[in-house]
N, C-alpha and C positions, 0 to 999 in steps of 0.2 A: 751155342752159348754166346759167342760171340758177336754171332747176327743178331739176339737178341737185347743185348746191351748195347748196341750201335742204333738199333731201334726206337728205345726208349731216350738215347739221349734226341733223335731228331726229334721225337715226339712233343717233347720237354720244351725243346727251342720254339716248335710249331706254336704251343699255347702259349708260350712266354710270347710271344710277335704281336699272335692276337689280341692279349690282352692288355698289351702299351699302345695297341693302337687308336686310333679317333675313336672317341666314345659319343654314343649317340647322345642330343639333348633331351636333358630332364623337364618336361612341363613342370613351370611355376604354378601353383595354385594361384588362382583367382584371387587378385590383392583385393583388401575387406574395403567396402567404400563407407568412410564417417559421414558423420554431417560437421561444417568445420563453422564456430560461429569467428572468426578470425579477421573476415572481412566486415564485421557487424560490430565495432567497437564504439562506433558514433551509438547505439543503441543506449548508452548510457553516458547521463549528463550530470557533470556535479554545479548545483545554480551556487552554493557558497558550502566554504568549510571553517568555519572559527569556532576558537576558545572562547567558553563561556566559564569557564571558572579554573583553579588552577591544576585540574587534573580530570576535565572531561572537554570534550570536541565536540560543534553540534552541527550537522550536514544537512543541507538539502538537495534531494539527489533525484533523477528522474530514471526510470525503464521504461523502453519503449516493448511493445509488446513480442515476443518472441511466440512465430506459427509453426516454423520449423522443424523442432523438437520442443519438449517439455523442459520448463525450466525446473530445477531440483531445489535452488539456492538462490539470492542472491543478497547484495548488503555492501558493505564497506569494511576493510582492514585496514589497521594502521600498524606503523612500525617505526623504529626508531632510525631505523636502516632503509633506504630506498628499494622502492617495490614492492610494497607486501602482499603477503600473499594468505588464504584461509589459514597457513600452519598460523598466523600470528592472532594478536588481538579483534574481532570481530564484531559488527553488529550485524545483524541479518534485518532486511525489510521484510514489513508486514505482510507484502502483497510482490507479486511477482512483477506488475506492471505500474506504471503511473509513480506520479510525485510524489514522497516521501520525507520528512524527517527523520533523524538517527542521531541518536548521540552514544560517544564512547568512551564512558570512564574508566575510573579506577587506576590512569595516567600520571606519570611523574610531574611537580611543578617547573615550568621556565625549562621545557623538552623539546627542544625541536619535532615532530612527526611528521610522515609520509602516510599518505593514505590514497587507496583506490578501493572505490568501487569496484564488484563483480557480479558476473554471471554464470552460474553453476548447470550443466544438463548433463545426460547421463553418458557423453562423450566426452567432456572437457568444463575448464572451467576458464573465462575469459577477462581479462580486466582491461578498465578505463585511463584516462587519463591520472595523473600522478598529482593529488594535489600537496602541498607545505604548510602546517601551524604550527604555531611554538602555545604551548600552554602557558596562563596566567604565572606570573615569578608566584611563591610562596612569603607569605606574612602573617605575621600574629596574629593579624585582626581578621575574621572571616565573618561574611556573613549570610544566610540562611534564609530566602526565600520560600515562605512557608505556603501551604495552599489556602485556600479559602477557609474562613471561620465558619461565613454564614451566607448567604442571596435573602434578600428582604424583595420580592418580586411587585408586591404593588407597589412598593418605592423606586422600584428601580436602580438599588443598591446594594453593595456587598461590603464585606470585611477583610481586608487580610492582615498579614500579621510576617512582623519580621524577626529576627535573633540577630542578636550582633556576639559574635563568640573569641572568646582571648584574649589579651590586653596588650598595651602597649604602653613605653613610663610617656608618652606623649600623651596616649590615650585618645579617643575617637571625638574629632572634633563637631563631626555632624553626621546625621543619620537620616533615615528615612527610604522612600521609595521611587522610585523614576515607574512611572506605568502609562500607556494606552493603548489607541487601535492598531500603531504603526509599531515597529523595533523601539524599543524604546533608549536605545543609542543611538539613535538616530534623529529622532523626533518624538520627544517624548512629549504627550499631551500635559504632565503636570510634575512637578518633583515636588514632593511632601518631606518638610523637615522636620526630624523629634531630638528635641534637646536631651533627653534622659538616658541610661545606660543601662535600661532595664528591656526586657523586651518588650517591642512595641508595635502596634496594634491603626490598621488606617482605612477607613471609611471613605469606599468609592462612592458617587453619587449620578444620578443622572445619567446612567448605563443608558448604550441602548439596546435591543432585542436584536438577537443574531449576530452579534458583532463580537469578531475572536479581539479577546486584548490581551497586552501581554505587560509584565512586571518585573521589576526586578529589584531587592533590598539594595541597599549603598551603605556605605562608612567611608566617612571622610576624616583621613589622619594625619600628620606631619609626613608618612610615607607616599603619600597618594591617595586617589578615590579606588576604592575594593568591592565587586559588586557579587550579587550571590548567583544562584542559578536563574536562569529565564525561565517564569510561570508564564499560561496560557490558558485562558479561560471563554467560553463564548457565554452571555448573559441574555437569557437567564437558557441553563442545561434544560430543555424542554424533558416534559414528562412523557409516558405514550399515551396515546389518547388526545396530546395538545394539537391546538391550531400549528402549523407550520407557518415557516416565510412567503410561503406558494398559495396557502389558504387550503391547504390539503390538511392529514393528519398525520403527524408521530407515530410509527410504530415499530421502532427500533431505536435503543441508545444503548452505543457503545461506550458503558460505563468503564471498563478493561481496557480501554485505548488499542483495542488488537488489528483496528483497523484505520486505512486512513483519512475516512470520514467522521461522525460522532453520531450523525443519524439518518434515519430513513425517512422520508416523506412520502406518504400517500396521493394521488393526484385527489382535488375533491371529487365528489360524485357531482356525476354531469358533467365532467370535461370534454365529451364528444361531441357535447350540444345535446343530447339525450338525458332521459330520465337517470336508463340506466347505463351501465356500462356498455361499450360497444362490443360484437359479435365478430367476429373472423376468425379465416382459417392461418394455419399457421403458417407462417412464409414457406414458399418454396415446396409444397409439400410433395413434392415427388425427387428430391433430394439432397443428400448428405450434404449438411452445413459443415461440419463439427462444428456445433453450439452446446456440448454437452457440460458443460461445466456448472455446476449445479449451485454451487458456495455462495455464502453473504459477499457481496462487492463484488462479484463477477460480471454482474449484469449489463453494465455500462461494454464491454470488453465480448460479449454476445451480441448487443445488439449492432456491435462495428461487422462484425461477422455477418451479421443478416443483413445490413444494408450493403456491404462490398459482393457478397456472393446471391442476393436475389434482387440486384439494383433494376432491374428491368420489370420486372413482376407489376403488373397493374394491380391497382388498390391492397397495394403493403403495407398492413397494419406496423411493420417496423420504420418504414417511412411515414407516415403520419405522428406516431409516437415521436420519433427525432425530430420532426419538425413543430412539436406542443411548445406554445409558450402561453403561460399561465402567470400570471402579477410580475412578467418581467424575467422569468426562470426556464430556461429551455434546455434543462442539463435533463429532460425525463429520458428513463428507458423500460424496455420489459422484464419486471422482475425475474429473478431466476427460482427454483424450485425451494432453497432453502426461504428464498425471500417470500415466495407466497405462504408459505406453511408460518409467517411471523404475521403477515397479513389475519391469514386465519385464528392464529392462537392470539394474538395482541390489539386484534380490531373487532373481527365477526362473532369470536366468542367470547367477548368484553362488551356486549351491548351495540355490539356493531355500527358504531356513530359516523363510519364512513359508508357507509350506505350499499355495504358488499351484497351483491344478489344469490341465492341460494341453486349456485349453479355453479359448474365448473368453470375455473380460470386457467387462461393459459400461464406457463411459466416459458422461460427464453430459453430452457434445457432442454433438445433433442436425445432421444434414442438413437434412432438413424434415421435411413431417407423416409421411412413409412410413421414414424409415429415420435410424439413429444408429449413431455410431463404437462399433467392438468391435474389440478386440487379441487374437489369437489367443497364447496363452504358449507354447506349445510350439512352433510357426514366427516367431514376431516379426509376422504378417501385419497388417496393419492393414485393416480390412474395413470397409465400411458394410451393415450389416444394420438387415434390417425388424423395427420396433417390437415386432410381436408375439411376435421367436423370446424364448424361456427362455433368460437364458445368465446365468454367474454373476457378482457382486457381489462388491467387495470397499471396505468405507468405508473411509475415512483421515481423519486430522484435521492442523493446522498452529499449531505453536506457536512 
């Protein structure tokens, strides 16, 4: 009995030793590796940030194009406070890439704001520089930039129309509009004065075709001059079906603003020097671009893709297209699949006045390394063909 509780105690101290002693290392699991966009902050450019009225901010902001990873987001936030970030006030851009306007109301008057650009992927979310506006002070008098009445197009004229809203015991000494091709704080082409206190009404003349102009109401009062918001118009809003600036055709208008061009231009028929459109196979055809992006406005942003990753390729229909200049215009690319299917429904089955051939068209959207979208014109078919067949081309550009 003895022996065996003298036993037990050594036994006891034995596992106690062993078990305060160096413990082996535990493997780390394998740390997760992100994608970090951290050093890519230059990716985003703010060209100007001002107050255009006393409680909205109007930005022009650039994206450069992110290969990376997919962007989920992006846009600009303001705040009252430095640094903002998406919890705060937001505008989000229309397109993930390229130059942009933004404006962000519903802001206090005479506020100081902070505001940065960002980029949003499904790892992080990355911001720009930090820019500062103070919003327009608050006054009685406000005035209302109204849109267009009417476009008179053989004259080459339109209408607009302004509001002068709230009073003052001075009262509004002068009114009218400041408007042209340029900012119109800057260099305004004309300032038009209306003596009356009623709403009033101003007859542009002598527009010309394609040219964005821009406007803005005034009231001039014992407080200062108070101007309304910045309109913007290009004369005259082409219909589909019209001649283009290029001598192509219209077959897209973004009446929605959802994007940040207003239309599509078809190249005219016979811009290869041929009757019809030109034949070729599709760049690279024996591999992975990623040019799968299918959407309105991607096209420009596919055909960088085909030019950087098949630069070498003898007779690349994506190199020929970059290199199109037509009445002075050399912004063409290869439409992408949503864009051919607006070809189809807004050209070839409208009397087809651009001269589309009853054959398939390429679009700038790959599958993978073996095969890319083609629209057949004459059944609406939408097919996936292999890289190598011939089939015809038709550029467009977006202005």
């Amino acid at each position: 009995m003895h022996y065996n509780y003298l036993s037990a105690i050594i036994l006891l101290f034995f596992l106690t030793s062993c078990s305060s002693g160096p413990q082996l290392p535990v493997q780390k699991a394998e740390e997760e590796v992100t994608i970090s966009l951290r050093d890519m902050r230059n990716l985003m450019t703010v060209h100007s940030a001002q107050a255009v009225s006393q409680s909205t901010i109007a930005f022009e902001i650039s994206w450069a194009e992110v290969t990376q990873t997919p962007v989920l987001a992006n846009g600009v936030c303001v705040h009252t406070t430095q640094n903002p970030t998406v919890a705060h006030t937001c505008s989000p851009a229309p397109s993930a890439s390229g130059r942009v306007s933004l404006r962000v109301s519903g802001l206090e008057p005479g506020q100081t704001y902070y505001a940065r650009p960002y980029i949003t992927t499904a790892f992080e979310t990355v911001y720009g520089g930090q820019s500062v506006v103070t919003t327009d002070e608050a006054a009685s008098v406000r005035v209302t930039s109204s849109d267009l009445i009417s476009y008179a197009r053989p004259a080459r004229s339109a209408v607009l129309r302004g509001i002068v809203t709230g009073t003052t015991t001075e009262g509004s000494l002068r009114r009218g509009f400041v408007w042209g091709s340029t900012d119109p704080l800057r260099q305004p082409e004309e300032t038009v004065e209306i003596a009356d206190g009623r709403p009033f009404q101003l007859p542009l003349t002598n527009l010309q075709f394609g040219i964005e102009y821009y406007f803005r109401a005034f009231a001039i009062t014992e407080q200062g001059t108070i101007y309304g918001e910045t309109i913007t118009f290009v004369f005259p809003p082409y219909e589909i079906g019209d001649i283009g600036p290029a001598g192509g055709i219209i077959f897209f208008y973004d009446e929605q603003n959802r994007y940040p061009f207003t239309f599509l231009e078809a190249a005219p028929a016979g811009w290869g020097g041929l009757r019809d459109d030109l034949r070729a196979e599709f760049p690279c055809y024996n591999r992975f671009l990623d040019v799968t992006d299918f959407r309105i406005g991607a096209g420009p942003g596919n055909l960088r893709r085909l030019l950087e990753r098949c630069a070498n390729q003898p007779n690349n229909i994506a190199r020929l297209v970059a290199d199109l200049n037509i009445e002075g215009f050399s912004d063409w690319y290869i439409p992408t699949r949503a864009e051919v299917e607006l070809m189809l429904e807004n050209l070839y089955q409208r009397g087809n006045a651009a001269g589309l051939s009853n054959e398939f068209y390429w679009s700038s959207s790959e599958q993978d390394d073996g095969a890319a979208w083609g629209i057949f014109m004459g059944t609406g078919n939408h097919r996936l063909l292999p890289k190598w067949m011939q089939e015809r081309v038709r550029p467009v550009r977006a202005f």
